[in-house]
N, C-alpha and C positions, 0 to 999 in steps of 0.2 A: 571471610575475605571478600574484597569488592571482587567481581568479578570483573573488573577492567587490568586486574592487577595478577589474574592469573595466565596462563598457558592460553592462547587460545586453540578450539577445537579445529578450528577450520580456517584457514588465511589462504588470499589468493593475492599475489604480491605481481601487479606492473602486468597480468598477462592480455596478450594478443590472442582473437582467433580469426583465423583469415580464412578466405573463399577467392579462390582466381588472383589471388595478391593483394582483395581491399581487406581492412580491417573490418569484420563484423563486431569485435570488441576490442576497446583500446582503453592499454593501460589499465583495466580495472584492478583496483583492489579495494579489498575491504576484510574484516575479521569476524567470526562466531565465536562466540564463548558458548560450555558447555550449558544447558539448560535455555538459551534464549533460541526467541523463535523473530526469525527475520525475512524482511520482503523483498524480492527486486521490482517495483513496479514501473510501468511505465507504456508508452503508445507501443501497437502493433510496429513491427520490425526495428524496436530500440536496442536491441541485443540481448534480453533478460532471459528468452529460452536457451539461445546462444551459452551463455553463460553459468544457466543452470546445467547445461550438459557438459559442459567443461568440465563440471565440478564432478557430476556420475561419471564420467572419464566415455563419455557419447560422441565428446569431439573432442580433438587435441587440439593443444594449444601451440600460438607459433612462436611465441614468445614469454618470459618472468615464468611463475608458479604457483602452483596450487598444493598447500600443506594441510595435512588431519592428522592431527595430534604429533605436530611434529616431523611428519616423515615428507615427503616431496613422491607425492601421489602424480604430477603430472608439470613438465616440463617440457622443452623445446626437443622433439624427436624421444622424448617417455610418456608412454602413459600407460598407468597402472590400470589392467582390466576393472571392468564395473564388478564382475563379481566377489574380488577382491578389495572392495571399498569399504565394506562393510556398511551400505546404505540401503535403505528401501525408500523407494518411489511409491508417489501417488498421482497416477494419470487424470487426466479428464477424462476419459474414456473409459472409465473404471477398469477397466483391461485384467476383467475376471476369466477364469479359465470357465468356459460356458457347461462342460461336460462334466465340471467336478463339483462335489458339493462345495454349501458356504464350510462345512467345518475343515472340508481336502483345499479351501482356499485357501482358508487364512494358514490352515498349518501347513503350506506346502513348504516356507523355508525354514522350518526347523528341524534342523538338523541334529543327530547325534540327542536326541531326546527319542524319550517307552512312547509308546500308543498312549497311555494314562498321562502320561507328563504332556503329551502334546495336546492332547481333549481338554486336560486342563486348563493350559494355558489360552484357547480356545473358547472355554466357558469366560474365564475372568473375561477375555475381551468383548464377546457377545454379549455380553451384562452390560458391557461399561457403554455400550452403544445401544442399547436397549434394542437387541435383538435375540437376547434367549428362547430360545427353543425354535431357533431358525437354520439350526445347525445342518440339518438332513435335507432344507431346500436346494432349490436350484440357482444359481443367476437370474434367469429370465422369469422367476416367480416372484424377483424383488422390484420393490421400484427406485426410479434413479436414486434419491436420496438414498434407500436402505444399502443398496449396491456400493454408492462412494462411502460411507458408512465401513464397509466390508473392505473395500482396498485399501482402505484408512490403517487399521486393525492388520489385514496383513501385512503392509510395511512394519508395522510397530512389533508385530508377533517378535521376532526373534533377538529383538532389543537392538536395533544399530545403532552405530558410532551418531547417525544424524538420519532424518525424514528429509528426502526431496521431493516438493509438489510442485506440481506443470499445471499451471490452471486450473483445478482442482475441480470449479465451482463453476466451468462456463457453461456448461449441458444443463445446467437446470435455473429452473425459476427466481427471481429476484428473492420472493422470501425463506426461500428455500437455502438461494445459496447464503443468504444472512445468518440463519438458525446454524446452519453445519460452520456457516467460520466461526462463531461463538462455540459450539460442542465439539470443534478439533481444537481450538484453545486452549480449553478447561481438561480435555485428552491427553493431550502434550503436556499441558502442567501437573496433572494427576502421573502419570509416568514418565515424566521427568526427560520429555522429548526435547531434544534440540534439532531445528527445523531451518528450512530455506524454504519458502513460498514465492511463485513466480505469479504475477497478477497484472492486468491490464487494469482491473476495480480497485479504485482507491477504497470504496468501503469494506471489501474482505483485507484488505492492507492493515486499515486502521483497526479493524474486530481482533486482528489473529497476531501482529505482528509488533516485537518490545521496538526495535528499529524498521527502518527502509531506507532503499536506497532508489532513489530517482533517475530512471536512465532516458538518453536522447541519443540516438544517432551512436550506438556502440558505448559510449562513455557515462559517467557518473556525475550525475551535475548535487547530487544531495545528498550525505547518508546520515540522517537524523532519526529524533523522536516521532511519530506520527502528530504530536503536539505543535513540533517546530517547524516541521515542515509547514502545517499549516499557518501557522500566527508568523516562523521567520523564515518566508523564502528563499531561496539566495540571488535570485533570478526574477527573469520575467515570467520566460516559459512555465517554472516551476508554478509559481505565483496561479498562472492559469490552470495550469493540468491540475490543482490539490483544489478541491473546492468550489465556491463560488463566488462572485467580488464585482468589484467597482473597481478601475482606473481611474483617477482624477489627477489632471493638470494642475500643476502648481510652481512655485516659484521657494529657492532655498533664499530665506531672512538672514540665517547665522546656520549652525551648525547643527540645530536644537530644533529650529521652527521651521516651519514651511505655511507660504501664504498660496491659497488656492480660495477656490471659489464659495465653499464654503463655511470659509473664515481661516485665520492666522491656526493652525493645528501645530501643538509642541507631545513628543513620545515622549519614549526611556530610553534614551538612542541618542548617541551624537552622531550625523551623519561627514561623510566624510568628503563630499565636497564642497567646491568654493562659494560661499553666497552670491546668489545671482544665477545659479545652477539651476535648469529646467528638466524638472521630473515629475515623476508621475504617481500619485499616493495611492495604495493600495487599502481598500476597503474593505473588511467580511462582511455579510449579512449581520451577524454577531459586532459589529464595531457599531452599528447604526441604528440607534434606540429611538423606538416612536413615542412620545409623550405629548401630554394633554397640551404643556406649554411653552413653547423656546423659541426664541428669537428665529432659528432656520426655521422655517415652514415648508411641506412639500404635498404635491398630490397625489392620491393614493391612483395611479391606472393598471395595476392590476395585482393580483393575487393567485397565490396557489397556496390549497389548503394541505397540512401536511399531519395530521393528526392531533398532537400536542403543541404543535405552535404553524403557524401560517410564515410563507413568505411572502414578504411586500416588494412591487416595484414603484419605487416613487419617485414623481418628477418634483424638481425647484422650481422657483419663479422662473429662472433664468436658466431651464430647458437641460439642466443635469438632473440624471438619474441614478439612480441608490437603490440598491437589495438590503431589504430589513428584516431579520427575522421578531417576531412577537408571538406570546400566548398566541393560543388560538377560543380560548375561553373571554378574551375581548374580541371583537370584531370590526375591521375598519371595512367600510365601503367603500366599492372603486369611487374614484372620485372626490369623498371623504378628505379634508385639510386635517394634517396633522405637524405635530413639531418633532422637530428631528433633533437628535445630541448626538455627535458622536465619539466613541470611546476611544483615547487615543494609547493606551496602555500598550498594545503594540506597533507603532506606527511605523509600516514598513514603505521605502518608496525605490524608485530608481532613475536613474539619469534617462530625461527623453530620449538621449541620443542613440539609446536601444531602442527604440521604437521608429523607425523611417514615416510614419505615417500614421494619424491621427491623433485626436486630443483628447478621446475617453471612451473607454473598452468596457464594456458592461458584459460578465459571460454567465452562464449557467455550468453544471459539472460537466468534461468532458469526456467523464471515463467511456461511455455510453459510442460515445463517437471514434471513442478508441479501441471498439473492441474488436 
């Protein structure tokens, strides 16, 4: 059965949470099905920790609800304690018990299982994180990754309803936190975890998560594929926060076309305002291919090399700039003329009149900036 079409696990329908009388979350909803693993992401005080504790039942809500599997866990003046939720938590702070071993950690919440039944279940997990025979250390003998590694596993131990993680991945290092959002992944999918993940990093987002949801200011401006989010924004802001890109001025021909500076550009999109309308095109790296020959020409003024492919900044004759990504097994030099094509397969734009000021926004990723 589709899982669009069953029960969902987790629904949070219209709810509020307030501080002093402002809304820290407003309005959100959104749904889980069993087996998917989903994101809230977004800048520092958008509401998404807000919101995950809602869900552990950490804070109440002032208004709508919060449903798991049906029953109304939390309401305007109800809320069902946390350890009646049937959830495990995964800190950023690993928030291991420091005195007890890894095997007294992970099996401190099972309950109503033998000494044998719970080592067991103990062993299978320490395998599955490739920590066997770690059982009889300490905390403070592991290192950060092994540790979140080990909080991971005890939330999962006793089988809940659903995994809640708080930034899981901000205490340690870039490749570090890369490798563990692909191995809590492949975790969850092997035991058949269904998850909420809280993240300021779009790329633990896109590694760990089937949906996301994009929050600003307490509210939900996107809850998509991490696919669409990138290629279809719905927004500006969004446009900026997922990625990296180009803004270009342009002018709406008909419905279909849009003329801007580097020529008449037609999508797969009818747009929906009036021709004559002033917006603003939206470019990936990925939309803007450097080749040997094309009518656009631009200059290559700078580079960053990124392993498998290089990204390009390129200026036009006529003083626009463009993010190109290419192989990295060709090489342009700064400086270097090259022809540009670009792909207009997704051609996403928006009305200037969201923009009070300026005529072309070049950014790099902001997660970095947002954390």
């Amino acid at each position: 059965m589709d899982p669009e079409q069953q029960e969902p696990l987790l629904t949070l329908n219209k709810i509020h949470c307030c501080y002093g009388g402002v809304d820290a979350v407003h309005r959100l909803s959104f749904r889980v099905h069993q087996g998917q693993i989903v994101c809230l992401l977004g800048p520092s005080g958008c509401g998404k920790t807000t919101t995950l504790r809602a869900i552990a039942g950490f804070e109440p809500v002032c208004n709508g609800e919060v449903r798991l599997g049906g029953e109304v866990i939390s309401a305007a003046g109800y809320t069902l304690p946390p350890e009646r939720r049937r959830m495990g938590m995964v800190f950023q702070d690993y928030a291991l018990f420091p005195h007890l071993t890894i095997y007294d950690n992970v099996t401190f919440g099972l309950r109503g299982l033998s000494r044998r039944e719970r080592r067991a279940r103990a062993d299978e997990l320490l395998e599955l994180v490739d920590l066997r025979g770690y059982g009889s250390r300490y905390p403070h003998e592991l290192s950060g990754g092994q540790q979140q590694r080990v909080s991971l596993i005890r939330a999962v131990a006793p089988r809940p309803a659903m995994v809640l993680l708080d930034e899981p991945f901000s205490n340690l290092d870039v490749d570090l936190r890369e490798r563990l959002s692909r191995e809590f992944h492949d975790i969850f999918r092997d035991q058949g975890v269904t998850a909420v993940l809280v993240t300021h990093d779009q790329h633990e987002a896109f590694a760990m998560a089937d949906e996301i949801g994009l929050m600003r200011d307490g509210r939900l401006l996107q809850w998509d594929t991490p696919f669409n989010l990138y290629h279809e924004p719905v927004d500006r802001f969004t446009a900026e926060f997922i990625g990296q890109g180009t803004l270009i001025g342009g002018r709406l021909l008909d419905h279909e076309r849009v003329e801007t500076p580097l020529g008449v550009l037609r999508g797969n999109r009818a747009f929906p305002w009036n021709p004559g309308t002033e917006v603003d095109v939206l470019l990936r790296p990925d939309d803007v291919r450097i080749t040997a020959i094309a009518p656009l020409q631009g200059r290559v003024v700078k580079r960053a090399f990124k392993g498998a492919e290089t990204l390009y900044t390129l200026r036009t004759a006529d003083g626009h700039q463009l993010l190109a990504l290419a192989p990295s097994s060709i090489d342009h030099p700064v400086d270097a003329q090259v022809g540009i094509q670009i792909d207009t397969e997704h051609l996403v734009a928006f009305p200037r009149h969201e923009q009070e000021a300026g005529e072309e926004t070049l950014w790099y990723p902001l997660h970095a900036a947002n954390a």
